[in-house]
C-alpha positions as CSV (number, residue, x, y, z in Angstrom):
1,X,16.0,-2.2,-3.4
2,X,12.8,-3.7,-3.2
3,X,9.8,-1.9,-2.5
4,X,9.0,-2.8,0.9
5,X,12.5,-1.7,1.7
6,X,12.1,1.2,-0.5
7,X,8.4,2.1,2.0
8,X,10.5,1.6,4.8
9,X,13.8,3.7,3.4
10,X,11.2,6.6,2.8
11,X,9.4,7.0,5.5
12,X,12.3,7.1,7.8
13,X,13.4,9.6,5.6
14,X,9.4,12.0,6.5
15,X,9.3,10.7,10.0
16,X,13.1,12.6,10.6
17,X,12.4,15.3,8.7
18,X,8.9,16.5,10.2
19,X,10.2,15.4,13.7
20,X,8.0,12.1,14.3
21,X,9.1,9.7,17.3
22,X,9.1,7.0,17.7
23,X,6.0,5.8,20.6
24,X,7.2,4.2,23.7
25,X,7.3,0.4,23.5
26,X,4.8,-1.8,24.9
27,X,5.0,-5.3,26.8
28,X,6.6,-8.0,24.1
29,X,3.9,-9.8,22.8
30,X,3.1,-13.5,23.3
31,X,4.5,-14.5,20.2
32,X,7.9,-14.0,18.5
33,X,8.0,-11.9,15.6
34,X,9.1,-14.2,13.4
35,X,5.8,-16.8,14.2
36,X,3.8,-13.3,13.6
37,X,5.5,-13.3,10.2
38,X,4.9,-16.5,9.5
39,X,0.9,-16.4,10.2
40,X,0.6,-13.5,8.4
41,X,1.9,-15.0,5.4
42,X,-0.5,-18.2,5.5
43,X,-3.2,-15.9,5.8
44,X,-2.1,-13.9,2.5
45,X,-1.1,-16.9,1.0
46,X,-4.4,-17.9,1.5
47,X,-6.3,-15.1,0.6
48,X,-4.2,-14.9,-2.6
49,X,-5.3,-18.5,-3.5
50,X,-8.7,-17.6,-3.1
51,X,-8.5,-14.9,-6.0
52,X,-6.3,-17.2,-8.1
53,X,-9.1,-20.0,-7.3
54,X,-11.5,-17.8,-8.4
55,X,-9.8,-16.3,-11.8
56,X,-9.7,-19.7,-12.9
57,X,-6.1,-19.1,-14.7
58,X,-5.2,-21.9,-17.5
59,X,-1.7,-20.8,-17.9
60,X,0.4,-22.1,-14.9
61,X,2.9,-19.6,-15.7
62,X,0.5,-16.4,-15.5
63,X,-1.3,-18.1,-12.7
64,X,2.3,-17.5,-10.8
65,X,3.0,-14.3,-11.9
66,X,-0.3,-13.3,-10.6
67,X,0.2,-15.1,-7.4
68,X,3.5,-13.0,-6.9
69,X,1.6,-9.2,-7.9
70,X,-1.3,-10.1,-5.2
71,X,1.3,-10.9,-2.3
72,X,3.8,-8.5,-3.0
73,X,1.1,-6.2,-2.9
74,X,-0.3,-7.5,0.8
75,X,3.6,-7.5,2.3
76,X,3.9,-3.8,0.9
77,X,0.6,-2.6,2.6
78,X,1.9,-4.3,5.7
79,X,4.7,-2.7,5.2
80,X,3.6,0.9,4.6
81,X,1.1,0.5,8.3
82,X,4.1,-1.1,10.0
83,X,6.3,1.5,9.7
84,X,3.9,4.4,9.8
85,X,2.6,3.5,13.0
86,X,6.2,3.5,14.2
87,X,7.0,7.1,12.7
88,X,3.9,8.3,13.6
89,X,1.1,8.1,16.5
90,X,-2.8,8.2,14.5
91,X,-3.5,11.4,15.4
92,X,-0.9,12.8,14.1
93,X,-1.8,14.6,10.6
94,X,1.3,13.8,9.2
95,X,0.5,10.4,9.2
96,X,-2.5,10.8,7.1
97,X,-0.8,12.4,4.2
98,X,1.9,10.2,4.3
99,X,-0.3,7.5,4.3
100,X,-2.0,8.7,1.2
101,X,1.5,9.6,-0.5
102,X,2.3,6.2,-0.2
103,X,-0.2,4.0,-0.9
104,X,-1.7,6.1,-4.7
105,X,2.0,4.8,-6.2
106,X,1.6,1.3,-4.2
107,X,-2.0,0.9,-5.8
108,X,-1.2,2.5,-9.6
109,X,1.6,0.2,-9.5
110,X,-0.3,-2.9,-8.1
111,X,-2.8,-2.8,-11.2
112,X,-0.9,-1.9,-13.8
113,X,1.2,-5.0,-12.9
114,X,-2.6,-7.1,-12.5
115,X,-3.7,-5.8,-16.0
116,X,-0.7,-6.9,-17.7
117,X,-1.8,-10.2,-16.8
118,X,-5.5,-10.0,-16.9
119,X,-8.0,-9.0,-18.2
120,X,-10.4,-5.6,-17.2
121,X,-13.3,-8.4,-15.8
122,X,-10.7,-10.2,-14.2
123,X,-9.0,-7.2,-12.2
124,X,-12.3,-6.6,-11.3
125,X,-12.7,-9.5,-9.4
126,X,-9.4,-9.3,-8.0
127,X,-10.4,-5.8,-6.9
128,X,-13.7,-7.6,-5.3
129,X,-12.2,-10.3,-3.8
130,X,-10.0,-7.9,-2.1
131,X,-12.6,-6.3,-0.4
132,X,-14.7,-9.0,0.3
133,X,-17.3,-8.8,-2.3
134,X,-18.9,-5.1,-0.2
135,X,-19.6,-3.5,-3.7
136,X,-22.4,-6.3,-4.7
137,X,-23.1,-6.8,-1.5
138,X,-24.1,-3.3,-0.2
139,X,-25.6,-2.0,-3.9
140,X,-27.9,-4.8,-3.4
141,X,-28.7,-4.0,0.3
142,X,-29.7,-0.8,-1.3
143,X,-31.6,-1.6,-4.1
144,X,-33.6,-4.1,-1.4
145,X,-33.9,-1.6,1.1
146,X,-35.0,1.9,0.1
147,X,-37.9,2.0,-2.7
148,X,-38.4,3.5,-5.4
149,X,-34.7,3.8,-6.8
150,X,-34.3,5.2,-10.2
151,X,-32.1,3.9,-12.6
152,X,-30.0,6.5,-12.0
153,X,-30.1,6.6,-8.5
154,X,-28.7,2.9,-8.8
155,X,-25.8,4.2,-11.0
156,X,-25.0,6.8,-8.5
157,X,-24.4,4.3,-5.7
158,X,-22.7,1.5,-7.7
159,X,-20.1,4.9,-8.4
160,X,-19.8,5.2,-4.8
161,X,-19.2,2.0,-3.8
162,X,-16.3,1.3,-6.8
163,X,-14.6,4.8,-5.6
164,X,-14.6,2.9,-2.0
165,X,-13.7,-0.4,-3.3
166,X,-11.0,1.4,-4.9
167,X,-9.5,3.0,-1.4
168,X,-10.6,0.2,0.7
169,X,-8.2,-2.3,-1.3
170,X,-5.5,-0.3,0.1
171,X,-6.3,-0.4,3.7
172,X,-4.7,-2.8,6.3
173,X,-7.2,-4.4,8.1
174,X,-11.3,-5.7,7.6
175,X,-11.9,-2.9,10.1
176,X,-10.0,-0.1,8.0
177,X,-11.8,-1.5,4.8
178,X,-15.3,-1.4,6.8
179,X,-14.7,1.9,7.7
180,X,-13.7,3.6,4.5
181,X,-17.1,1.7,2.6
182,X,-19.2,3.3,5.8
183,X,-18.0,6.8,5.1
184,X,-18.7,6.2,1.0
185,X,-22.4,4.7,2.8
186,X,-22.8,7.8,4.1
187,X,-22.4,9.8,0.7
188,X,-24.5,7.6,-0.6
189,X,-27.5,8.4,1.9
190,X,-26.3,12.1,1.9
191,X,-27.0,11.7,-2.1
192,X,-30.5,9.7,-1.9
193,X,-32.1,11.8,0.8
194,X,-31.2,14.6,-1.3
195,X,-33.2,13.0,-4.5
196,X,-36.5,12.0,-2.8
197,X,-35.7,9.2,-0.5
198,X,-35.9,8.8,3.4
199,X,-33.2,6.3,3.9
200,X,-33.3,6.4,7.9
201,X,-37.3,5.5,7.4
202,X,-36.5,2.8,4.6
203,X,-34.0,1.0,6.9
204,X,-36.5,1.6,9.8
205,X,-39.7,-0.2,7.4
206,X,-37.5,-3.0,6.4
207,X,-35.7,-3.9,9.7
208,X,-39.9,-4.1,11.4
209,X,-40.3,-6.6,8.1
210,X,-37.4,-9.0,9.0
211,X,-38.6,-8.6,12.5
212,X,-41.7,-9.7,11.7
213,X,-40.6,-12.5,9.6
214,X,-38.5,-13.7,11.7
215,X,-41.7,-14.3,14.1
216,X,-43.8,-15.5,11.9
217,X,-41.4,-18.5,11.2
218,X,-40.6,-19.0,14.9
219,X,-44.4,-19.4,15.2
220,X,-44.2,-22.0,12.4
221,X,-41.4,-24.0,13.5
222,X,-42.9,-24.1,17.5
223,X,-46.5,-25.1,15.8
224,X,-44.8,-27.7,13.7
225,X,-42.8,-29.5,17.1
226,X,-46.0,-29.2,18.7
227,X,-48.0,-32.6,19.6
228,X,-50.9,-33.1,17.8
């Protein structure tokens, strides 16, 4: 059984037992489900060469084995959502713990199979990649942002943002990942107003700098068009 039978086998399997239905139906969509298939696997595909572009891989062989982990992984998160969202409507708490019971072995199982093949650094940037580089993106935004960070303040949202990245790699969609990083950027103000820092008033200072910036070099540009 493979395991994106095995997802679908299991949460039949809940959604009978704890009395989930099935929602109605809605209009068919404009395309088959079959083309909706097949975009979705260019798009993985895609992604998937990104990382591998990225890891830089010398071995062909490893370089496919890795290829096959990442989009195994991709099908079996589409998978897990396609199903649950079947079994289950979103509001439904059921769904939540279900959702959570089956993506901890999908994930464990995911990079144990990437760190057989690569190494810690390398799953690393897998585990970037996957979430579109928000970790380095955001700890920066920080550090930029809101003066006056200690050392250990920096430590403390670099934690955050790796416990995100971590749950964020197993959501469905850029709009689930963004969403699970904004509720670890909210611990992470939580935690920095709480040591000293006004992060509403630091966001506040620096989006009047930009603002002001951003004038200053229209003013430049229009004085540098102008006739002399």
């Amino acid at each position: 059984m493979t395991r994106c039978s095995f997802i679908l086998t299991a949460v039949a399997a809940v959604a009978f037992v704890c009395g989930g239905s099935a929602p109605a139906q809605n209009s068919l969509p404009p395309v088959t489900a079959a083309e909706k298939e097949a975009m979705y696997t260019t798009a993985i595909e895609n992604r998937t060469a990104d990382i591998l572009k990225l890891l830089a891989l010398e071995d062909p062989a490893r370089s496919n084995r890795v290829h096959d982990v990442i989009v195994s992984q991709y099908h079996a998160l589409k998978a897990r959502d396609e199903v649950l969202n079947t079994a289950f409507s979103k509001e439904n708490p059921q769904r939540a713990s279900l959702y959570q019971a089956i993506s901890k072995p999908l994930h464990d199982q995911f990079l144990a199979k990437l760190s057989a093949e690569l190494t810690p650094e390398q799953v690393e940037k897998v585990k970037d990649k996957m979430t579109y580089g928000k970790v380095e993106f955001t700890h920066e935004g920080y550090c930029a942002i809101v003066p006056g960070l200690t050392d250990q303040d920096k430590a403390k949202i670099m934690e955050l943002l790796k416990a995100a990245r971590e749950e964020a790699m197993d959501g469905g969609s850029a709009a689930e990942k963004s969403a699970i990083f904004q509720k670890y950027k909210e611990q992470i103000n939580d935690y920095l107003n709480a040591h000293g820092h006004d992060v509403a008033q630091a966001f506040k200072d620096w989006n009047a700098k930009q603002e002001l910036a951003t004038k200053a070099k229209d003013e430049s540009a229009s004085k540098a068009v102008q006739p002399q």
